[in-house]
C-alpha positions as CSV (number, residue, x, y, z in Angstrom):
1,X,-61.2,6.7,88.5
2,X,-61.4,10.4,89.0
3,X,-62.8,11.8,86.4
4,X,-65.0,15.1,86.3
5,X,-68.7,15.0,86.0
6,X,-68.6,16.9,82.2
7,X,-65.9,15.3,80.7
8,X,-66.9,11.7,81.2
9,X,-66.4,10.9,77.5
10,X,-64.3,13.9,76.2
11,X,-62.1,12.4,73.4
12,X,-57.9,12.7,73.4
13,X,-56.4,12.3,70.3
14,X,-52.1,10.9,69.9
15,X,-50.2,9.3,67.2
16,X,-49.9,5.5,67.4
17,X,-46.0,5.5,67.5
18,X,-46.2,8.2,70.3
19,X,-48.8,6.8,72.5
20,X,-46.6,3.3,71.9
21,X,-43.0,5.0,72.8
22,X,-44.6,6.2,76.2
23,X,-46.0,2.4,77.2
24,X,-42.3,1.3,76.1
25,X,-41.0,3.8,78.8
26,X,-43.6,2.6,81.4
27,X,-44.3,-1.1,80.4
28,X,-41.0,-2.7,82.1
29,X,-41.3,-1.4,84.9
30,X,-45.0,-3.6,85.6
31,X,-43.7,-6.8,87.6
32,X,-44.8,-9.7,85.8
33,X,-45.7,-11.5,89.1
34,X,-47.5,-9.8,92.4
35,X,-49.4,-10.5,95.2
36,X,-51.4,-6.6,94.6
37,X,-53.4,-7.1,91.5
38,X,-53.3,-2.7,91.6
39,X,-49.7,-3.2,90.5
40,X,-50.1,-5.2,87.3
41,X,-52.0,-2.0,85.8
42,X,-50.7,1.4,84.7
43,X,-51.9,4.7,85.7
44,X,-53.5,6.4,83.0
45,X,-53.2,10.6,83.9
46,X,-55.0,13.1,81.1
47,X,-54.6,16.6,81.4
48,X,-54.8,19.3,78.9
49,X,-52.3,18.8,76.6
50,X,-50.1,15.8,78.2
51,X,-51.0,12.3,78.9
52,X,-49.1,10.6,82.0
53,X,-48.4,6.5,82.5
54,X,-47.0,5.1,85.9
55,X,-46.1,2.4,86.9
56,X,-44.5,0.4,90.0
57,X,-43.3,-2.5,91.8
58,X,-42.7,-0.5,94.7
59,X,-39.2,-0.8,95.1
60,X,-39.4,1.2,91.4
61,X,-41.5,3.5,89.7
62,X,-41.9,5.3,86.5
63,X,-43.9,8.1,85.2
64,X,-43.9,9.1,81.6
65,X,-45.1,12.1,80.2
66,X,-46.1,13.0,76.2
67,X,-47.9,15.3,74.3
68,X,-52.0,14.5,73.7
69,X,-54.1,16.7,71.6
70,X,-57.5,17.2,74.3
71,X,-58.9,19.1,77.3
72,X,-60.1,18.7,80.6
73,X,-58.8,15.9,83.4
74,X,-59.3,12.3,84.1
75,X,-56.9,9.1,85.3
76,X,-57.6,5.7,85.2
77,X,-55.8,2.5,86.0
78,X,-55.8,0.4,83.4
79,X,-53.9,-3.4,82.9
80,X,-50.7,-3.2,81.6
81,X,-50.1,-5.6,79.6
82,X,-53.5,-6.0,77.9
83,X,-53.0,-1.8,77.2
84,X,-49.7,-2.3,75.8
85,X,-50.6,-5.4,73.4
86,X,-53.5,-3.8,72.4
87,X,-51.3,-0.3,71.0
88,X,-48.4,-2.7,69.9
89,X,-50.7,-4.4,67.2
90,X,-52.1,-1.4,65.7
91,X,-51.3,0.1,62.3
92,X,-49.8,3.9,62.5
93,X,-51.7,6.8,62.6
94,X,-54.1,8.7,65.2
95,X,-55.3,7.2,67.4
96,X,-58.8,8.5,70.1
97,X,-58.8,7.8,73.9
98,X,-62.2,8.1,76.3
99,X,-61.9,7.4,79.9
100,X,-65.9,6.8,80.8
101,X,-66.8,5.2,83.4
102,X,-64.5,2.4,84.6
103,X,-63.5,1.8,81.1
104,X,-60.9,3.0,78.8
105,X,-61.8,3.0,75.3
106,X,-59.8,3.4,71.9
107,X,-60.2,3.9,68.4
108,X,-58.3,4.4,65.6
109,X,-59.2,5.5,62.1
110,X,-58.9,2.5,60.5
111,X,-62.7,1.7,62.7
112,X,-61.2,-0.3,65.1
113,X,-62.8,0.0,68.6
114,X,-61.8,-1.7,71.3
115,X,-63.1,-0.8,75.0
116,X,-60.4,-2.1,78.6
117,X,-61.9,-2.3,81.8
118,X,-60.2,-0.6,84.5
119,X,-60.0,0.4,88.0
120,X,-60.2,3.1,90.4
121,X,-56.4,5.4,90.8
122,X,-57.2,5.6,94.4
123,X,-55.6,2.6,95.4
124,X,-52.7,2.8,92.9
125,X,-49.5,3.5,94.5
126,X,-48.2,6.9,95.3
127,X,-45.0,7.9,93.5
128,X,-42.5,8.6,96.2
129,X,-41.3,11.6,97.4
130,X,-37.3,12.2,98.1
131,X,-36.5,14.1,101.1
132,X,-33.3,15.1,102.3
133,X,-31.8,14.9,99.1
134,X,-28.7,16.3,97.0
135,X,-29.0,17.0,93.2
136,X,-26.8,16.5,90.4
137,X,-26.3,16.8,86.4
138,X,-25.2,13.8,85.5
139,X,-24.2,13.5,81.4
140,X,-25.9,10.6,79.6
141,X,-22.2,9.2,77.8
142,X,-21.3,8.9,82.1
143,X,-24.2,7.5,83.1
144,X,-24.6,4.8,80.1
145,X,-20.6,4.1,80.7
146,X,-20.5,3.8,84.8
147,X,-23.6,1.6,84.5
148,X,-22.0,-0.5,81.7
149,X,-18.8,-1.3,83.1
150,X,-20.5,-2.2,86.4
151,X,-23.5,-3.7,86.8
152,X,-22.5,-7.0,85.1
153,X,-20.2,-7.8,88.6
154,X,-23.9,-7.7,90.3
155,X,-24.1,-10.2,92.5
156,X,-27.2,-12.6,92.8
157,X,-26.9,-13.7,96.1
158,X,-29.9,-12.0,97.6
159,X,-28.5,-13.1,100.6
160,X,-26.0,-10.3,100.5
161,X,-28.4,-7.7,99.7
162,X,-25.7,-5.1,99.7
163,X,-24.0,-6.6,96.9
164,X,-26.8,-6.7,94.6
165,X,-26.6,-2.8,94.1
166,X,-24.2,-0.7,92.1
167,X,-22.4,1.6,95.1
168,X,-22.5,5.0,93.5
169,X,-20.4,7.4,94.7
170,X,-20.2,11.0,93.8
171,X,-18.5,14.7,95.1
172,X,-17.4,17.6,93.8
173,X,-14.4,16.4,92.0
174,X,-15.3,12.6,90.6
175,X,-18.2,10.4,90.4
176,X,-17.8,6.9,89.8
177,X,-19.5,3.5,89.9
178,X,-18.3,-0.1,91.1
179,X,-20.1,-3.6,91.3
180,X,-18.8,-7.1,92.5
181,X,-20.3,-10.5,93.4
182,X,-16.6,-11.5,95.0
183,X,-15.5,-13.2,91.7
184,X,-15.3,-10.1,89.6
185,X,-15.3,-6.4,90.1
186,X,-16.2,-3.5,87.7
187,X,-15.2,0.4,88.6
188,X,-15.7,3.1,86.4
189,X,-14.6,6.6,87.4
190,X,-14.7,9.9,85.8
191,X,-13.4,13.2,87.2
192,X,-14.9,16.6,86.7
193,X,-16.8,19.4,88.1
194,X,-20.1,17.7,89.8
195,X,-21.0,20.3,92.4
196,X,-22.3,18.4,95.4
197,X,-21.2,20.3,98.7
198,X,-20.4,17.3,100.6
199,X,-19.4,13.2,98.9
200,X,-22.9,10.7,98.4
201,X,-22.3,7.1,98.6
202,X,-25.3,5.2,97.7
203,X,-26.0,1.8,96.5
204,X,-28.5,1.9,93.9
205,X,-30.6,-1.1,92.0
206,X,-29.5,-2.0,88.8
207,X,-32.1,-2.5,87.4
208,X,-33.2,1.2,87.7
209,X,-30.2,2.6,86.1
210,X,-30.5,0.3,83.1
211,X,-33.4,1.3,82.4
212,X,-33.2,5.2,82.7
213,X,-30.2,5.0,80.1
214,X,-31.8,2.0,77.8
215,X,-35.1,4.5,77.1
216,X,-33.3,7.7,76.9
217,X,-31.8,9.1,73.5
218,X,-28.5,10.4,72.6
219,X,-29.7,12.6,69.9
220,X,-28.9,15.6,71.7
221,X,-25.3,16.6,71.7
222,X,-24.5,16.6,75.5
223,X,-27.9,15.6,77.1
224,X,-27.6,15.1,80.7
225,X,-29.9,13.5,83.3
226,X,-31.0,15.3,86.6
227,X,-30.4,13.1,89.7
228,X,-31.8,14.0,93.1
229,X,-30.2,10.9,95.5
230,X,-32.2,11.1,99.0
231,X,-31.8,9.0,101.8
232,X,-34.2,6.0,100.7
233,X,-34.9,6.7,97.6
234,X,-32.8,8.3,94.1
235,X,-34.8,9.6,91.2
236,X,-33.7,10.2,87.8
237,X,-35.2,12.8,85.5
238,X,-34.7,13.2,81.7
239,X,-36.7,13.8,78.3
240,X,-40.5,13.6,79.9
241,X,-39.4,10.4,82.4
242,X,-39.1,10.7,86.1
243,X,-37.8,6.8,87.4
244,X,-37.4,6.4,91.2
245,X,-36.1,3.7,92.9
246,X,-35.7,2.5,96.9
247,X,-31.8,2.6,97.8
248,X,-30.5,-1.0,98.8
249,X,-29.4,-0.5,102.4
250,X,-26.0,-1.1,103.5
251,X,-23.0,-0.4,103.8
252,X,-21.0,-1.7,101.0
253,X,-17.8,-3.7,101.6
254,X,-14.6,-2.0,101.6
255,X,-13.9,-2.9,97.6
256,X,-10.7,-1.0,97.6
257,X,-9.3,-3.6,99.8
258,X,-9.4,-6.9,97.7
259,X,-8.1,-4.5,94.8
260,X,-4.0,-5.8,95.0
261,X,-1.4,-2.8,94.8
262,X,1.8,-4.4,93.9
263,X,1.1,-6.5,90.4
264,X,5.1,-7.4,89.3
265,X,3.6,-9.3,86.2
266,X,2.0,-7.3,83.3
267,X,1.0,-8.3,79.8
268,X,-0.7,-6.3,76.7
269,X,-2.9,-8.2,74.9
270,X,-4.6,-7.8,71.4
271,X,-8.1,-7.6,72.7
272,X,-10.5,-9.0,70.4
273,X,-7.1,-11.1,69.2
274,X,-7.8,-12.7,73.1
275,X,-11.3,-12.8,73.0
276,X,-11.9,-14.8,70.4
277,X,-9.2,-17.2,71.6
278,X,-10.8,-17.3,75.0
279,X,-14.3,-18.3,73.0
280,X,-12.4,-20.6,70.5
281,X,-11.3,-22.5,73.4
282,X,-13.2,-22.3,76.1
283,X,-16.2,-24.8,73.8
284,X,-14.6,-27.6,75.2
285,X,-14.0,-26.3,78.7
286,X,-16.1,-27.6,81.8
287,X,-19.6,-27.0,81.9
288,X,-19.7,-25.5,85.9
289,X,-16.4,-24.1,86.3
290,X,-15.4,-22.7,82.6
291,X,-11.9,-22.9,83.1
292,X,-9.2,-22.1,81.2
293,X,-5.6,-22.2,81.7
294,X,-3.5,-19.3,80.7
295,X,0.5,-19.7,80.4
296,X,2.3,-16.5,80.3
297,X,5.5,-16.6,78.5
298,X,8.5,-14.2,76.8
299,X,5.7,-12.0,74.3
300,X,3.5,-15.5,73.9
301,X,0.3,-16.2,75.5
302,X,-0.8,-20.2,75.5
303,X,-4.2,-20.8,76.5
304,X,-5.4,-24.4,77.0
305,X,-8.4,-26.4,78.5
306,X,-7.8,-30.2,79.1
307,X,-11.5,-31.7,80.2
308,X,-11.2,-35.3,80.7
309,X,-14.7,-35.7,81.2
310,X,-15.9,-35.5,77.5
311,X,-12.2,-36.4,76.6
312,X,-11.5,-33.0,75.1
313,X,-8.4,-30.9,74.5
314,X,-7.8,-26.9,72.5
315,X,-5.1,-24.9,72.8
316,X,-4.4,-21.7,71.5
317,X,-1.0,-19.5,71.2
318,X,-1.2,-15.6,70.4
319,X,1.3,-12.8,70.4
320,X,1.7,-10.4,73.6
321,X,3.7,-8.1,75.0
322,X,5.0,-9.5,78.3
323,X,8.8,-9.8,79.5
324,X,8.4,-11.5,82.7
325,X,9.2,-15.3,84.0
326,X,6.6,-17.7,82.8
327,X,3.4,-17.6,85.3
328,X,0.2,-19.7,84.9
329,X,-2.7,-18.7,85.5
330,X,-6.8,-20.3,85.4
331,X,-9.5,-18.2,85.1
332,X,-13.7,-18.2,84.3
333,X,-13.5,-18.0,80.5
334,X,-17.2,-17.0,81.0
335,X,-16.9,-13.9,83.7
336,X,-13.3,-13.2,81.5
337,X,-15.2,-12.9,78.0
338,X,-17.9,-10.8,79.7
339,X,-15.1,-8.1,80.4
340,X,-13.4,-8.5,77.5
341,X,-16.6,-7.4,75.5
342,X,-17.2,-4.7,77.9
343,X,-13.6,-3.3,77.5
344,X,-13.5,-1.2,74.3
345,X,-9.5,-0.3,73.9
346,X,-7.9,-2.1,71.2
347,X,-5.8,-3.2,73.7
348,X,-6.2,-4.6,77.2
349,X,-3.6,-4.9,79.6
350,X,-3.5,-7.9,82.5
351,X,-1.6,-7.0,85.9
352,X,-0.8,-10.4,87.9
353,X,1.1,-11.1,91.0
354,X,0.6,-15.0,92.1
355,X,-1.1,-18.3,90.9
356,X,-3.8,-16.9,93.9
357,X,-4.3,-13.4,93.9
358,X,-6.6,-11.4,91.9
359,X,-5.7,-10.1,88.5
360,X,-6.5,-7.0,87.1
361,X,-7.9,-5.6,83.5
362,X,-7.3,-2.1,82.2
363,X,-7.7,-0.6,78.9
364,X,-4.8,0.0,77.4
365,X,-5.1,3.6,75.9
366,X,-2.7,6.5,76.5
367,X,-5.8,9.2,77.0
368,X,-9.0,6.7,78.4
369,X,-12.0,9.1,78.8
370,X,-12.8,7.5,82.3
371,X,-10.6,5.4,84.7
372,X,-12.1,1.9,84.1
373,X,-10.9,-1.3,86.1
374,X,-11.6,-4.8,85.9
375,X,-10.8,-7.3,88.7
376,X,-11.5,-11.2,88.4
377,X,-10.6,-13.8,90.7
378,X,-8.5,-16.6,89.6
379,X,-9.5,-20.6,89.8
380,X,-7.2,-23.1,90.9
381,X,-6.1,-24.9,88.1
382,X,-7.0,-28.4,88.5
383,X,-5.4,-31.4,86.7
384,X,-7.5,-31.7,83.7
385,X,-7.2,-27.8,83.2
386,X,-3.9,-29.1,81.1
């Protein structure tokens, strides 16, 4: 612990809520499992006036920054989760923090004392600096929406560490966002004003970037989040929180390739009409694949699952638009439902070519706020599909 000579004991006084918001913003970021016993504890920082957490798992780290009532300096690493149950179970009001010694102690006015042992910072992790690096405003509505619309195509093959990222890609005119695990893409894309000299293309963790946009608020009327994207490392900075996280390395597969160009067959669907038809029917569908069969016909969509092994059968007809020649079709009812509740149009619209090749979801909206499309890769209909 660093801590000078005078101020050994010197009291800091914070709300309970605030104190507790902070270790919200910090706590996730702990890993729950590590071989460094320095990374299961947060960074406790006191300055005049501000109070500072961090935290890391190395590939990601987090400062958080709030307001304290108190002087002088001191930092101590303290265990995360023993910190944050502690805070979590007491009743509101202020609350007084001493760093002395090795040990952090708090009190709040209801006379309950309670005193954490804790370690030496000097061991505790650096927060990384970004070098080489091009900065950008991003708006929160983007960022929230990009990440939303992507990450759930995430692969989990860590095999293919490439395609456990989100490839972000940003320049002056567009930014956008796209994600796939080779059964099912997500792309959002929004054009605009964004400043950067020269196009970034970056694949970036997931888990970083839903967590930047789960712990910042919208209260503001257009808040936006600084982004400084370096060439191992991007860093996002917003409302008192600075999250970095390590790049994934790559490159990322040429996506617009498997996206098909010429789709003949095009249907508009009722979407929450076809999502709950998909969920109706897809209970008796089997356990590993999830299929479903879907039968296109003139403005009628039939969807059936036949599963012989539990000697099951649904099928359900709903209105569409769709003038084409009958074309059948199986697909994940699972990764399709997961799309269909991302997609927030009324309608959706489902571009087809063959029995084989992949299909594509749009919104269907005549002014869509950002270019969003869905890809998902079609099964082969087996017998008992129906």
């Amino acid at each position: 612990m660093s801590l000078k000579e005078d101020e050994a004991s010197m009291p800091y006084t914070i709300e309970k809520k605030s104190l507790f918001e902070l270790l919200q913003k910090a706590y996730p970021i702990v890993p729950t499992k590590s071989s460094l016993q320095m990374l299961s504890n947060l960074k406790v920082s006191l300055a005049p006036g501000t109070i500072e957490f961090m935290a890391t798992d190395l590939d990601h780290s987090i400062k958080v920054q709030g307001s304290i009532e108190g002087d002088g300096e001191a930092e101590l690493a303290v265990n995360a989760r023993k910190l944050f149950e502690v805070v979590r179970e007491l009743g509101e009001g202020p609350l007084t923090i001493r760093l002395d010694e090795n040990v952090l102690i708090l009190e709040s006015a209801d006379s309950f004392v309670c005193k954490i042992a804790g370690a030496d910072t000097q061991d505790f992790p650096l927060f990384p600096e970004v070098t080489d690096k091009k900065e950008v405003d991003i708006p929160l509505s983007f960022l929230k929406n990009m990440i939303q619309k992507s990450s759930f195509a995430v692969s989990r093959d860590e095999t293919r560490a490439c395609l456990c990222g989100v490839l972000w890609e940003i320049d002056k005119k567009k930014t956008g966002m796209v994600a796939t695990d080779g059964h099912r893409l997500g792309r959002c894309l929004y054009r605009g004003e964004f400043g950067l000299p020269s196009a970034k293309k970056s694949i970036v963790s997931p888990k970083s970037m839903l967590h930047i946009v789960r712990i910042l608020s919208s209260d503001s009327e257009d808040p936006s989040v600084h982004v400084a994207i370096g060439e191992k490392y991007i860093v996002f900075t917003a409302e008192g929180v600075m999250l970095c996280s390590k790049l994934i390395e790559g490159p990322y597969p040429d996506y617009e390739k498997v996206i098909p160009k010429n789709n003949p067959k095009k249907a508009i669907i009722e979407r929450s009409l076809l999502q709950e038809a998909v969920r109706r029917v897809s209970v008796l569908s089997n356990q590993k694949t999830h299929l479903v069969k879907f039968v296109f016909r003139n403005d009628e969509l039939e969807i059936v699952v036949l599963n012989r092994d539990i000697g099951g059968e649904a099928r359900q007809r709903i209105p569409i638009e769709y003038g084409g020649e009958e074309h059948t079709v199986g697909f994940n009812a699972a990764y399709l439902s997961e799309i269909l509740g991302i997609i927030t149009s009324q309608k959706v619209r489902i571009e087809m070519s063959t029995q084989i090749s992949a299909c594509l979801l749009f919104p269907d909206t005549s002014e869509p706020e950002s270019e969003d499309l869905f890809l998902i890769m079609p099964l082969r209909i087996m017998e008992e599909a129906g």
